[in-house]
N, C-alpha and C positions, 0 to 999 in steps of 0.2 A: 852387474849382478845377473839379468835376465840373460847374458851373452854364456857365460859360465854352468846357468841352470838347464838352458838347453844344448852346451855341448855335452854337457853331463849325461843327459836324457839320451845325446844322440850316444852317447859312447856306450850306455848300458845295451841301446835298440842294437847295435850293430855286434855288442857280445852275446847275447843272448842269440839274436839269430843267425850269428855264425856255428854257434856250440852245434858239437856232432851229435847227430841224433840216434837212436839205435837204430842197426841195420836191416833188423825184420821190422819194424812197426815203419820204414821207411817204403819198405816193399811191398807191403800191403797195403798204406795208405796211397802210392803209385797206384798198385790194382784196383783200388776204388776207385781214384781217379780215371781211370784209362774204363772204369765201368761206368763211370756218370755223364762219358761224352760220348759212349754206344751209342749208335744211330741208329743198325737194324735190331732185331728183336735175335737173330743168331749173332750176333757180338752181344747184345746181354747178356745173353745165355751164359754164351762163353764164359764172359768177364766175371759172370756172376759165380759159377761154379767153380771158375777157377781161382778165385778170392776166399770161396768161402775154404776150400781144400787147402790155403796157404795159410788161415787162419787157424784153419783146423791143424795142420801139422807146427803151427808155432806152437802153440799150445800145448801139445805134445814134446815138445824139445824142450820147454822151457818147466815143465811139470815137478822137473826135479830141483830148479835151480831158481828160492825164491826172491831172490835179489834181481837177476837179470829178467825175471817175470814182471817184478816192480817198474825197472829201467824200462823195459817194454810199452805197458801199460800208461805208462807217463808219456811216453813219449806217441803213443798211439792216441790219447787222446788229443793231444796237442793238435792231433792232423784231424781230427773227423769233424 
């Protein structure tokens, strides 16, 4: 019974974190990423400005379409 309960468990872990994620909340949570292991203070910068401008133009693409706005959102939390 306990053999059953955790391949169950693994079979859910391994669908859920295959499932495709949206492709802008994917690329910005990369650009966080790639801003949280900036070393000098001009890659902060960089990282930081250029994340906040990817953010800002998602939001702008997604303004009219509010389903993929949700899809986004969901899946942008997932990562932060």
């Amino acid at each position: 019974m306990l053999r059953i309960a955790i391949l169950v468990s693994f079979c859910c872990i391994i669908f859920f974190s295959c499932r495709e994620t949206n492709p802008r909340a994917k690329k910005l949570c990369d650009c966080y990423r790639n801003l949280h292991v900036a070393k000098t203070t001009k890659e902060v910068n960089f990282w930081s400005d250029s994340c906040t401008n990817l953010y800002l133009n998602i939001l702008q693409e997604l303004s009219t379409d509010a389903d993929e706005m949700n899809a986004f959102e969901t899946d942008y939390k997932k990562c932060q």
